[in-house]
N, C-alpha and C positions, 0 to 999 in steps of 0.2 A: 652899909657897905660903900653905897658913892654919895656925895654930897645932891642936893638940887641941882646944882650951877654944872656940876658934871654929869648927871644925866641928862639937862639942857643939853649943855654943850656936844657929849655924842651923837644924841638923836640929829642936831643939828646939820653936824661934820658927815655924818650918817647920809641925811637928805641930799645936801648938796656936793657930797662925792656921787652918790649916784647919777646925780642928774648931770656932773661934769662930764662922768663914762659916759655917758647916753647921748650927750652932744658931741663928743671929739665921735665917737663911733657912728654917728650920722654924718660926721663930716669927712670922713674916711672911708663912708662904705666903697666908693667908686673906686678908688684907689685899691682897697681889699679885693674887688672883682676882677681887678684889672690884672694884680699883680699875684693873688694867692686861688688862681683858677684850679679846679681839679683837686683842692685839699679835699674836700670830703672823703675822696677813695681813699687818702692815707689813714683819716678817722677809723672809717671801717675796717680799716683792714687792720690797727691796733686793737679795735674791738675785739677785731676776732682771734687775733694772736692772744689776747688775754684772755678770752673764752676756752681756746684752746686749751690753755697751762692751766685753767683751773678745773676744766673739766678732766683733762688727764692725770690731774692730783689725787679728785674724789674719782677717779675709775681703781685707780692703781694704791689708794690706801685703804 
């Protein structure tokens, strides 16, 4: 299916994309508190909006 050299290579690109996310997102957290305060309640509150519509799917089919 993939060659060595391409299996190499993804696990590779694999690793060190993670670890790029993982450093730009350490290096941004302050910035993210600073500027995206209070997101969680929008989180929750799409949870529940989707909660919603599915639970009133399986009441009403």
């Amino acid at each position: 299916m993939f060659s060595t050299g391409q299996l190499i290579f993804g696990i590779l690109f694999f690793i060190v994309f993670v670890i790029v996310i993982a450093f730009q997102y350490r290096k941004d957290l302050q910035l993210h508190k600073k500027h995206y305060k209070g997101t969680i309640w929008i989180l929750i509150a799409f949870i529940g909006f989707i909660g919603m519509i599915a639970s009133i799917k399986y009441i009403f089919m």
